[in-house]
N, C-alpha and C positions, 0 to 999 in steps of 0.2 A: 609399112608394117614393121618393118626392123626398126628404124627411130622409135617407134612405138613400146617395144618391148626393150630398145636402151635405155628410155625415160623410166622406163618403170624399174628396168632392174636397178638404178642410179638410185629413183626414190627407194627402192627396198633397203638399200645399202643405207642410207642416210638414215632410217626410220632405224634402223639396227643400232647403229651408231648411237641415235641419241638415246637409245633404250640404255646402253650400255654407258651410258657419262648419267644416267638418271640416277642407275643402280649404285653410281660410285660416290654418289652426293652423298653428304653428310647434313644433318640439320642443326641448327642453332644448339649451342649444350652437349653436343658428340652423341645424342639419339640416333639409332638408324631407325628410318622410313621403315615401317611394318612392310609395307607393301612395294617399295622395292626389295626390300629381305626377299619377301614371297618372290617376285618376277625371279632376282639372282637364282633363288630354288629352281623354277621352273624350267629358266634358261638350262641348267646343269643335270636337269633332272635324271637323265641317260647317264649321267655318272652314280649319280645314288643308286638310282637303282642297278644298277651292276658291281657295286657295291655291295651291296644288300645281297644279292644273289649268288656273288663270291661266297661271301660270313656264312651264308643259310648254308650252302652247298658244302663248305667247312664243318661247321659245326655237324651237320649229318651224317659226314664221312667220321667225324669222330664218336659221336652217340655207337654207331654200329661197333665200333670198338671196346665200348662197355660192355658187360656182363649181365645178363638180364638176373632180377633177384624174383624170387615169389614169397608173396606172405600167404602164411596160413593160420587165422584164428580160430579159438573155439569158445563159445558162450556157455557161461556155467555159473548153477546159482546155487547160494548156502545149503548143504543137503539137511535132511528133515532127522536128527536126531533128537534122544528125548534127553538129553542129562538136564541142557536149562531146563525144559518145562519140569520135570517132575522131580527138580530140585530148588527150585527155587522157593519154594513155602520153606526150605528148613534150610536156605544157604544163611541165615541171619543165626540160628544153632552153628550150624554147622565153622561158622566163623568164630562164636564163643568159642567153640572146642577145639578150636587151631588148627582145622581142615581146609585145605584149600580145594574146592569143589569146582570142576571146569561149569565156563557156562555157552551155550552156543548162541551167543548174542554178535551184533556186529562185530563188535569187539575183536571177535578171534578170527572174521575174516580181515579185519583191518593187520590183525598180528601176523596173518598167514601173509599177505601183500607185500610188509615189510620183511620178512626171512626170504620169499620167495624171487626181493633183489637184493639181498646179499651176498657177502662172498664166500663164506663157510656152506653155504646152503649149493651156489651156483656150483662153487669149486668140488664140492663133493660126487654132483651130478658131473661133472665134466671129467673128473680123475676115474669115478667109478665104470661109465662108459665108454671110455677115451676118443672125449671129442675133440681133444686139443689139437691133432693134426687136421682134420677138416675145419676149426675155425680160422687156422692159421693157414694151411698150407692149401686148401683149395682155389681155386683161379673162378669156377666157373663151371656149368653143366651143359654136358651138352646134351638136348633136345632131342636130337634124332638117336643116338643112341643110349640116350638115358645114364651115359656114365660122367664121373667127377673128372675135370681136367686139373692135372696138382701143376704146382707150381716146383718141382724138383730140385730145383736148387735149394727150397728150404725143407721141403721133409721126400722119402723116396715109400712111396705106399708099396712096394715089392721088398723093398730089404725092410721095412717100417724103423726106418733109420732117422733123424734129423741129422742136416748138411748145417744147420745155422751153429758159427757161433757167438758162445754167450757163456755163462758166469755157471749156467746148471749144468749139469754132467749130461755128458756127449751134446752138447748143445743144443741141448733141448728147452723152447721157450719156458718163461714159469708161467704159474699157474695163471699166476693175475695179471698177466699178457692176456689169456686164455679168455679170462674170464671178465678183460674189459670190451674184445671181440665180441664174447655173448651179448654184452650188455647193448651192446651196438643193435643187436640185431633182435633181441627180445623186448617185448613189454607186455604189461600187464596192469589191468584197470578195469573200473570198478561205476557202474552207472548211479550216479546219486538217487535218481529217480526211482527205478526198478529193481535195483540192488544187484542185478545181475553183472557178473565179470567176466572182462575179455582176456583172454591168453594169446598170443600174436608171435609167432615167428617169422623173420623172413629172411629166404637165406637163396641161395645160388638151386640149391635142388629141393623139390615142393617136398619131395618124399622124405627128404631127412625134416625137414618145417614141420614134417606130422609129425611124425614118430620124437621130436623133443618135444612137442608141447603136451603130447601123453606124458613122454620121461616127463617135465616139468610139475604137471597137476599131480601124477601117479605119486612123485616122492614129496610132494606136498601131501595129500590126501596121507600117508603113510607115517609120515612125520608127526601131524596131528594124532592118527589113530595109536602110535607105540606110544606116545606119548600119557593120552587119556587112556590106556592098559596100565600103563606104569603106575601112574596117581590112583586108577581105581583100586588098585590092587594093596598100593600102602596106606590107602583110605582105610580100607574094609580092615585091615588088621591091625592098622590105628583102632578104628573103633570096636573089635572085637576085646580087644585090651582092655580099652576105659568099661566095658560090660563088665566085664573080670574085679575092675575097681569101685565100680560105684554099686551101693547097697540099695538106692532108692528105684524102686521098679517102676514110676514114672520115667525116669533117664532111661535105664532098658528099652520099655517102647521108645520111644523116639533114634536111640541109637538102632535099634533095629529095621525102623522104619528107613533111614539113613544108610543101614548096609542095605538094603531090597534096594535102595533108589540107587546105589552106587555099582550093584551086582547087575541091574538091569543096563547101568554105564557101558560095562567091563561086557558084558551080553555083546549089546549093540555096537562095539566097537572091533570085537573079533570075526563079528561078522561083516559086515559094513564096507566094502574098499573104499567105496565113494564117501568116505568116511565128513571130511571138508565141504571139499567141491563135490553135486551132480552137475553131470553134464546135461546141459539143455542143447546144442549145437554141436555138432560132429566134429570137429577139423578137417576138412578134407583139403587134397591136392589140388591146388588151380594149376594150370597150363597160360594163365593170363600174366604178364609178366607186371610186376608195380611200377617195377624201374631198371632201368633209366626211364622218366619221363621224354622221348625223344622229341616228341612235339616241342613240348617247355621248352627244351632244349636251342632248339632249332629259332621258335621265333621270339626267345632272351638273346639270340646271337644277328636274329635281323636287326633287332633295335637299337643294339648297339651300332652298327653300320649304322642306321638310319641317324644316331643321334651322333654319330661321328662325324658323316658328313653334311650334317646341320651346323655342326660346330665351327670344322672345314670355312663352310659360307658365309658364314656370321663373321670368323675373323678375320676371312680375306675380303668383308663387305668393310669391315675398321679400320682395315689399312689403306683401302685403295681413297 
C-alpha cells in the first residue's frame, strides 16, 4: 500500500513538472500558446484573486472617505404669456416704427439658458446671497445631524472670516473662483422634443440644492419680467409721442391698438412671478446620495487588479 501511494505521489510530481516546462514553451515566431497562457492563469489563480480583493477592499476603504453629494432637479416649461400672441399681427408695424416688441417664442427661452450660465448672472446670485463661502469652504454634510462640515482653515463660519490667502482683501477668494465652483455643480437643459427644462443642482446638502435652484429660476423668471416692465413702459410712451405727431387717424388706430397690446404686456408682467419659467416639477430634497458611485468605484479598482496581474503572467510567460 505504501509503494502504492509513492508511485503515485512520484507520478503527481512529474505530471506537475511537465505542466510547468509546457507553460514555459514558447512557439515558432515568440507567440505564446493561448492555452498554456490560460493553465499559467489558473495555476496562479489564488494570487489574482487576492489581488483583486486587496484593490476592492482598497478602493472601498477609500470611497467611504468621500463626501456624499445629492442632486436636486426641477422641471419647468415656458410659461403661458400673451405679449407674442397678441402682438404678433402688428410686430411687422411695430418694427417700421422702431419698437422693439418682446416675443415669447423659443427664442427667449434659448436667451434665458445662455444668461442663466453666465458670469454676471451667476456672480450676481452668488454676491447677492453670499454663497461663496459654502462653495468654497464646505467639506461635506453630515446626515445625522443635518449640519455643514467647513473646512476652517479656509473660511471660519463663527468669526465669517476667510483664513485663505490671496490677492483680494482679507483673503477672500474672488468671485470667479466662486463662480467656477457653481458651474461645477449646476446645470441646466432643455428637452428638444417636449420643450420642457431641467434645473439641476448637486451639492454636499439636498436642502441648500433646493433653495439655489428656486434662487436660480426666481432671479431668472425676475430678470425677464423687469426687464419686459422696462420695454413696456418706453414702448407705450414711444408710441404715445408718435400719436402726438402724426395727423393721419388711420396711424392713431393702430398706434393705439399697439399701446392696449403693450399695456396688457406691462399688466401681465407685474403680475406674473413665474413670469419665464412655470414650474411643472417641484425640486425636492433626496436623502439618496449620486456620488461617489461606490460600486463603479469599487469594481474599476478590481479590474485593474485583474488586468495587472494578467499582465504579471503574460510577461513572466515571455520571459521564462
Amino acid at each position: 500500500m505504501k509503494e502504492i501511494n509513492t508511485c503515485s505521489g512520484v507520478k503527481g510530481w512529474q505530471e506537475a513538472e511537465e505542466i510547468k516546462a509546457k507553460h514555459s514553451r514558447v512557439r515558432e515566431g515568440g507567440l505564446i500558446d493561448l492555452s498554456l497562457l490560460i493553465g499559467r492563469l489558473w495555476i496562479n489563480k489564488w494570487k489574482g484573486g487576492g489581488l483583486v480583493i486587496v484593490f476592492s477592499l482598497a478602493a472601498m476603504a477609500y470611497t467611504y472617505t468621500l463626501p456624499n453629494t445629492y442632486k436636486v432637479e426641477g422641471i419647468y416649461a415656458p410659461a403661458q404669456n400673451y405679449s407674442g400672441s397678441n402682438m404678433s399681427q402688428l410686430s411687422g408695424i411695430a418694427a417700421l416704427a422702431g419698437l422693439n416688441i418682446a416675443n415669447s417664442d423659443s427664442n427667449e427661452i434659448d436667451r434665458g439658458i445662455a444668461l442663466v450660465n453666465s458670469f454676471p448672472f451667476l456672480e450676481k446670485i452668488i454676491t447677492e446671497n453670499g454663497l461663496k463661502p459654502y462653495l468654497i469652504a464646505v467639506k461635506e454634510w453630515d446626515k445625522k445631524t443635518g449640519e455643514l462640515v467647513w473646512d476652517r482653515d479656509i473660511f471660519d463660519p463663527i468669526t465669517n472670516k476667510w483664513a485663505l490667502e490671496s490677492q483680494e482683501a482679507a483673503g477672500e477668494p474672488s468671485n470667479y473662483e466662486a463662480y467656477k465652483r457653481f458651474k461645477k455643480i449646476f446645470n441646466v437643459s432643455r428637452d428638444v422634443k417636449t420643450g420642457m427644462i431641467t434645473v439641476g443642482v448637486e451639492f454636499y446638502s439636498p436642502d441648500l440644492a433646493v433653495q439655489w435652484v428656486d434662487l436660480i429660476v426666481g432671479n431668472l423668471n425676475k430678470h425677464f419680467q423687469e426687464r419686459d416692465i422696462e420695454r413696456a413702459k418706453r414702448n407705450i410712451l414711444y408710441l404715445e409721442k408718435k400719436i402726438q405727431e402724426t395727423s393721419l387717424s388711420g396711424m392713431h388706430a393702430i398706434f393705439y391698438s399697439m399701446i392696449e397690446g403693450q399695456t396688457k404686456t406691462l399688466m401681465l408682467a407685474e403680475v406674473d412671478e413665474e413670469y419665464l419659467l412655470e414650474m411643472i416639477v417641484e425640486p425636492r430634497a433626496s436623502l439618496v446620495a449620486v456620488s461617489p458611485n461606490r460600486a463603479l468605484i469599487i469594481a474599476g479598482a478590481a479590474s485593474i487588479a485583474l488586468l495587472l496581474f494578467m499582465g504579471f503572467v503574460f510577461v513572466q510567460s515571455v520571459r521564462d
